[in-house]
C-alpha positions as CSV (number, residue, x, y, z in Angstrom):
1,X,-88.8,159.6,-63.7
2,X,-86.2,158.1,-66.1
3,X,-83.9,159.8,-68.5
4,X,-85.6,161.2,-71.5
5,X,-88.8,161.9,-69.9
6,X,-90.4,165.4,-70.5
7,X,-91.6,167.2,-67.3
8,X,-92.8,170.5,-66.0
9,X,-91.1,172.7,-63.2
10,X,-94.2,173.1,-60.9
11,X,-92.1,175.5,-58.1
12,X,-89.4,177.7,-58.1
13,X,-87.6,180.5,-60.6
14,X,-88.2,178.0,-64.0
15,X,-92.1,177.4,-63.0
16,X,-94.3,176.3,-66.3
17,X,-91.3,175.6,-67.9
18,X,-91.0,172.2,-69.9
19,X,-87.4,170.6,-70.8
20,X,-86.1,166.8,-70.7
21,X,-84.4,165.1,-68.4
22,X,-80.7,164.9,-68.8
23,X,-79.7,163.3,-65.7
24,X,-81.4,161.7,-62.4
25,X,-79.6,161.4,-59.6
26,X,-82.2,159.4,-57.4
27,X,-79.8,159.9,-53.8
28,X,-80.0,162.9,-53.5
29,X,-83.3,163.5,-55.6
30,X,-82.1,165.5,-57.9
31,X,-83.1,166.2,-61.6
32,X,-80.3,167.4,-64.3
33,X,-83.0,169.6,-67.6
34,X,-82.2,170.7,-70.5
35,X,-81.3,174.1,-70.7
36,X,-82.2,174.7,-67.2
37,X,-80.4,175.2,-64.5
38,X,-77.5,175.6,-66.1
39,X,-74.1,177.5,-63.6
40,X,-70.6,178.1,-64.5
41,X,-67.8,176.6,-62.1
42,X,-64.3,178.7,-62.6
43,X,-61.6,176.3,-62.9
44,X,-58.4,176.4,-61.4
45,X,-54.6,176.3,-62.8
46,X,-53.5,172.9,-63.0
47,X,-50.7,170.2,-65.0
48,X,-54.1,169.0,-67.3
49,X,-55.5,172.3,-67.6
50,X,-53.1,174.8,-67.4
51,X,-55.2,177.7,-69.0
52,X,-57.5,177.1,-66.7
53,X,-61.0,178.8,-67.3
54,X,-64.6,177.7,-67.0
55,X,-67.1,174.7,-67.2
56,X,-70.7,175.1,-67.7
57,X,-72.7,172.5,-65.2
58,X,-76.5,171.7,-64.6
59,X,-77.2,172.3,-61.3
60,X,-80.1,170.0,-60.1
61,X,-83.7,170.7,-59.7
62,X,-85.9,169.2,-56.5
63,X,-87.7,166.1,-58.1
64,X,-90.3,167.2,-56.0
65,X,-90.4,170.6,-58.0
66,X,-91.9,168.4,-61.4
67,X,-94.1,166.8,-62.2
68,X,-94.2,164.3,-65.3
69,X,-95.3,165.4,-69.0
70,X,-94.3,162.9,-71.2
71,X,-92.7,159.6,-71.3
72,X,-93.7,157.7,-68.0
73,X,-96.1,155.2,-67.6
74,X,-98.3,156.8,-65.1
75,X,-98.6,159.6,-67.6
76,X,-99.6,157.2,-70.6
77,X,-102.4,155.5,-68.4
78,X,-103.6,159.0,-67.6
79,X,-104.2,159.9,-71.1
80,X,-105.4,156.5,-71.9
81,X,-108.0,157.0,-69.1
82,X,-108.8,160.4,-70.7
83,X,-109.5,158.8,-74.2
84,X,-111.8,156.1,-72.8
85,X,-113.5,159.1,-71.0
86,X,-114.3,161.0,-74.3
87,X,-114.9,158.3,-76.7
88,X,-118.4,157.3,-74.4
């Protein structure tokens, strides 16, 4: 799974859901979608950011948890095995 790719959630709180990938991060398996996932980390006081405040942050998804929609190969070789299937 790549950047850009459309999956589906297959487990969890966001199941059926479909978004893009935003972000892979393939050590610790993690996939960034979206409009999913999404947290807010509270900032503290500091010399750069001396309001301080709070930063919304996509939390990653299991890449076990999806399974791909759009945009990979294997997916395009399914559906090309699928039109081969109905044009006999």
């Amino acid at each position: 799974m790549k950047v850009g790719d459309k999956v589906r959630v297959i487990s969890g709180d966001n199941k059926g859901v479909e978004a893009k990938i935003v972000k892979v991060d393939r050590k610790k398996g993690l996939a960034c979608l979206e409009g999913i996932g999404l947290i807010e980390r509270k900032l503290k006081k500091t010399q750069y950011n001396p309001a301080g405040g709070k930063k919304t942050i996509h939390q990653g998804i299991n890449l076990s948890n999806l399974k791909l929609v759009e945009g990979g190969k294997t997916a395009e070789k399914k559906a090309d095995k699928k039109a081969k299937k109905g044009a006999k």
